[in-house]
C-alpha positions as CSV (number, residue, x, y, z in Angstrom):
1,X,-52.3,2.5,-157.5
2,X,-49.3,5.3,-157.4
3,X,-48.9,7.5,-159.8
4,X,-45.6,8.0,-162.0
5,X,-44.8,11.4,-161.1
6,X,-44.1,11.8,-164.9
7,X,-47.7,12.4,-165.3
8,X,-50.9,13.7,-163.5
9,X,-52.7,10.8,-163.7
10,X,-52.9,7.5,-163.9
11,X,-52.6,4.9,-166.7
12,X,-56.9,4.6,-167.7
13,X,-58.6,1.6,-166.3
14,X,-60.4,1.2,-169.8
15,X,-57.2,0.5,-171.5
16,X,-55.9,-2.8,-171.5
17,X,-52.8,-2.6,-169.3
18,X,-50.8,-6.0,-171.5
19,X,-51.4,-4.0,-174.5
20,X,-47.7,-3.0,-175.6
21,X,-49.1,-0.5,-177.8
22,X,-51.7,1.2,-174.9
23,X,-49.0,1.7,-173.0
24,X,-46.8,3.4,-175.4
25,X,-49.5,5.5,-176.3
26,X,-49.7,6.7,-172.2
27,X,-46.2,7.6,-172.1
28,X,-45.8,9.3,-175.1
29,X,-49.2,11.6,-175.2
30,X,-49.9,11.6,-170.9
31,X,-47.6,14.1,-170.3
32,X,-48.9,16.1,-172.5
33,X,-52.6,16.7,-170.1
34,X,-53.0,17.3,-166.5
35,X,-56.2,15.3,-166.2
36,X,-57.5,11.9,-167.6
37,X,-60.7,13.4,-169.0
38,X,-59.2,16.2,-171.2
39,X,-56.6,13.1,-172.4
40,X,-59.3,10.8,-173.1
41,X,-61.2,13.3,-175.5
42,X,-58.3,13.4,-177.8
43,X,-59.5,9.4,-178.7
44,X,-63.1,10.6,-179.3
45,X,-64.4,11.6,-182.9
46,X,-66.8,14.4,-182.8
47,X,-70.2,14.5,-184.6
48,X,-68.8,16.5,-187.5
49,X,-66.3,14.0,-188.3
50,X,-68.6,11.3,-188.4
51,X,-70.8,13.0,-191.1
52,X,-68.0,14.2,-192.6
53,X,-66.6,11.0,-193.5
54,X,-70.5,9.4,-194.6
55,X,-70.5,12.0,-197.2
56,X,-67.4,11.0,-198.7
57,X,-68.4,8.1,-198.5
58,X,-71.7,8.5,-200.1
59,X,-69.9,10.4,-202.3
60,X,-67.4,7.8,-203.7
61,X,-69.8,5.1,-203.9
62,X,-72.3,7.5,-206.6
63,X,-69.2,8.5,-208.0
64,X,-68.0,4.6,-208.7
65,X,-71.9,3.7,-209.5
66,X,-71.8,6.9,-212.4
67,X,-68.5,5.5,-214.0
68,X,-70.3,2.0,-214.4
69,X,-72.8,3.5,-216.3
70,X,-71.6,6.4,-218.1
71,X,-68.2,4.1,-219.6
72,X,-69.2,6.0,-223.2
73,X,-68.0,9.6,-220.8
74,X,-64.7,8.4,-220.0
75,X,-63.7,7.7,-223.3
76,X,-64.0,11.1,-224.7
77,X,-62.6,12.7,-221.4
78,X,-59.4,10.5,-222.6
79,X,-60.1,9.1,-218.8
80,X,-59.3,4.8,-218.6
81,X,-62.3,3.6,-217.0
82,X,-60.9,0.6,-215.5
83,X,-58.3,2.5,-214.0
84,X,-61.3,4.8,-213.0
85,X,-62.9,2.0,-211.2
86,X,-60.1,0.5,-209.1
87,X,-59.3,4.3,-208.3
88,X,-63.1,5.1,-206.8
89,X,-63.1,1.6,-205.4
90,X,-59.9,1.7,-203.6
91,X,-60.7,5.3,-202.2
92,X,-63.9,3.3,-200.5
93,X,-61.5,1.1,-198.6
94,X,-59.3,4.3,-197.9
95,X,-61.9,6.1,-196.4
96,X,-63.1,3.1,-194.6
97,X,-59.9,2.4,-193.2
98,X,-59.3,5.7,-191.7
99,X,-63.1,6.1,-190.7
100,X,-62.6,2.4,-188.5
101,X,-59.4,2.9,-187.0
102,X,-60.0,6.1,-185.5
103,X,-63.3,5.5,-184.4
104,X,-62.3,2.1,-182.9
105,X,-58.9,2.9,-182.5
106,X,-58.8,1.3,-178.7
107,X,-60.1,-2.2,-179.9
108,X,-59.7,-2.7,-183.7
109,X,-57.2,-5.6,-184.6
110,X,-54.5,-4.0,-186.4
111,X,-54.4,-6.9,-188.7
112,X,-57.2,-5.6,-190.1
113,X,-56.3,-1.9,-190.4
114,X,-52.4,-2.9,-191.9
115,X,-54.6,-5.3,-194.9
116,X,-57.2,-2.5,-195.5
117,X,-54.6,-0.2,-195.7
118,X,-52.4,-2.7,-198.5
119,X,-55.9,-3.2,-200.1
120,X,-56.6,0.8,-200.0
121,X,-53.5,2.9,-200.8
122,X,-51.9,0.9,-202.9
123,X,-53.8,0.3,-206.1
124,X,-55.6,3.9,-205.3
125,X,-52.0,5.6,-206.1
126,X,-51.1,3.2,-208.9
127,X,-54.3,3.9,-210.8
128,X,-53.9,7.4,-210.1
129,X,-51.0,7.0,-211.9
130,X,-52.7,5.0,-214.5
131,X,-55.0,7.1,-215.5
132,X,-52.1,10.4,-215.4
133,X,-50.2,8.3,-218.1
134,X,-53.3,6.8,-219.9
135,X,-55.0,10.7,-220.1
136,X,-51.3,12.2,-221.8
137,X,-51.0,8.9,-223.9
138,X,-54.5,9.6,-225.6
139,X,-52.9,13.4,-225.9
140,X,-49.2,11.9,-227.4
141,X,-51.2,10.3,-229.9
142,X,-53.3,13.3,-230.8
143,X,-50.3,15.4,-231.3
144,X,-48.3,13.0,-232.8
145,X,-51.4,12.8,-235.6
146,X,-51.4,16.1,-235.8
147,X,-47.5,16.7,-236.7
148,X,-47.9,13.7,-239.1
149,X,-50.7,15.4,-240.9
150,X,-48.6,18.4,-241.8
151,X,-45.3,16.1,-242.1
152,X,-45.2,12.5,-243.5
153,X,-41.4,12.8,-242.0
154,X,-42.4,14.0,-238.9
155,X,-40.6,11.7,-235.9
156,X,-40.6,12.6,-232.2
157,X,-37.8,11.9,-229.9
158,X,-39.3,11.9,-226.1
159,X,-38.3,11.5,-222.8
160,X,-38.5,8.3,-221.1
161,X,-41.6,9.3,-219.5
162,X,-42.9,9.9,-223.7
163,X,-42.3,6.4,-224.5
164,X,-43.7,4.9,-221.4
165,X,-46.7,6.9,-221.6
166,X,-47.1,5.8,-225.5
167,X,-46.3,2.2,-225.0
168,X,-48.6,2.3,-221.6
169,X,-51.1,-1.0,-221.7
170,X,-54.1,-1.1,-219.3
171,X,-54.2,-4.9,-219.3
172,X,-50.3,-5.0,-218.4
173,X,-51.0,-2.1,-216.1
174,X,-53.8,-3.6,-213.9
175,X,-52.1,-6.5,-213.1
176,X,-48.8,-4.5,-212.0
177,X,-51.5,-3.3,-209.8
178,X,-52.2,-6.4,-208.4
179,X,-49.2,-7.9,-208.3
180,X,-48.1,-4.7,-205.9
181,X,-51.0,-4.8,-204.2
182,X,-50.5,-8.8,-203.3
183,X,-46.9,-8.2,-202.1
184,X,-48.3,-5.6,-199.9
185,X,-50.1,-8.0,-198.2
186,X,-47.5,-10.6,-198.2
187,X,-45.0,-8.6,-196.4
188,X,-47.8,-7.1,-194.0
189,X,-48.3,-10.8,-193.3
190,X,-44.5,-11.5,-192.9
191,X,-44.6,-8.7,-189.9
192,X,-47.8,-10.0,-188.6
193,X,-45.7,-13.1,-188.1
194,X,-42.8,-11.6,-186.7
195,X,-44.6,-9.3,-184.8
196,X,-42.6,-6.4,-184.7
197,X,-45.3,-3.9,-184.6
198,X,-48.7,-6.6,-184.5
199,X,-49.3,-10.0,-184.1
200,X,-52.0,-12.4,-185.6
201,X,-51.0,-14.9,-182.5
202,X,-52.3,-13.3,-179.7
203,X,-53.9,-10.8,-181.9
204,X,-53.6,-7.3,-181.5
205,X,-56.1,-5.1,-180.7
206,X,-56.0,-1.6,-180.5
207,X,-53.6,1.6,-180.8
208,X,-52.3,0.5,-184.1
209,X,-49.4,2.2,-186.1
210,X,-48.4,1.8,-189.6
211,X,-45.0,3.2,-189.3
């Protein structure tokens, strides 16, 4: 087989040559190496990585296991532990997410990483979120109880952020989470259908984005 004289090599015989996204990925990175070995390495994850991403993982998982059994904590921290719990959870998925595609980043169906990645990122930055305007409510409060104390007439005119934080409900909260989280994964679908980027019919494997 000739070689484009674009590159020094040619396109590798382990890639699948009908894969839209394989071949995107040779003529936007090949140019880059003179050889198909040194261009190759680039896709493979080194031992550190690998233990890298088991500790977090490890790490995660004690730290969601802890908030299930020290909920009595979190309340005097001023921390929400529901919000807590999706948080931890969703980091979990995160991790996994990132840990999956780039070690099977030639053959993992990019279905899955575009769902995990709807399921992952989006409730983890809404309960970050949560628990940011759940932590200053608790402090609103305090202060506001404080002023009171030392003036009956004692009224506080806040920002919009103030009264969002003060009138912030976890129950309302959680299932804005949701609800966010469940579009994600109806538009995801949508583009799985179209197929603008991956398909569910022939499904794509492999050299996924998430642009």
């Amino acid at each position: 087989m000739s070689i484009d004289p674009k590159y020094h090599f040619s396109f590798p015989e382990t890639w699948d040559r009908n894969n839209p996204l394989a071949l995107r990925q040779y003529e936007k990175c090949a140019q880059s190496y003179t050889n198909i070995d040194d261009f190759l390495k680039i896709y493979t994850r080194s031992i550190f990585y690998h233990i890298l991403v088991w500790c977090l993982l490890i790490y995660t998982t004690i730290s969601l296991i802890l908030i299930f059994f020290n909920k009595n904590n979190y309340s005097v921290l001023k921390l929400n532990k529901t919000l807590m719990i999706i948080y931890a959870f969703s980091g979990i998925i995160c991790i996994l997410n990132c840990y999956l595609r780039n070690v099977f980043y030639e053959s993992i169906p990019c279905a899955v990483v575009i769902f995990l990645l709807d399921l992952g990122y989006i409730p983890n930055f809404l309960s970050c979120m949560g628990c940011i305007m759940y932590y200053l409510q608790q402090c609103y409060l305090t202060n506001n109880s404080y002023n009171k104390a030392l003036n009956k007439n004692y009224i506080k005119q806040g920002s919009f952020f103030y009264r969002a934080c003060l009138n912030f409900k976890e129950e309302k909260y959680v299932n804005f989470i949701l609800y966010c989280t469940l579009g994600g994964i109806f538009f995801s679908s949508i583009f799985g259908v179209k197929g603008d980027y991956y398909t569910f019919v022939p499904l794509t494997r492999g050299f996924c984005t998430t642009k």
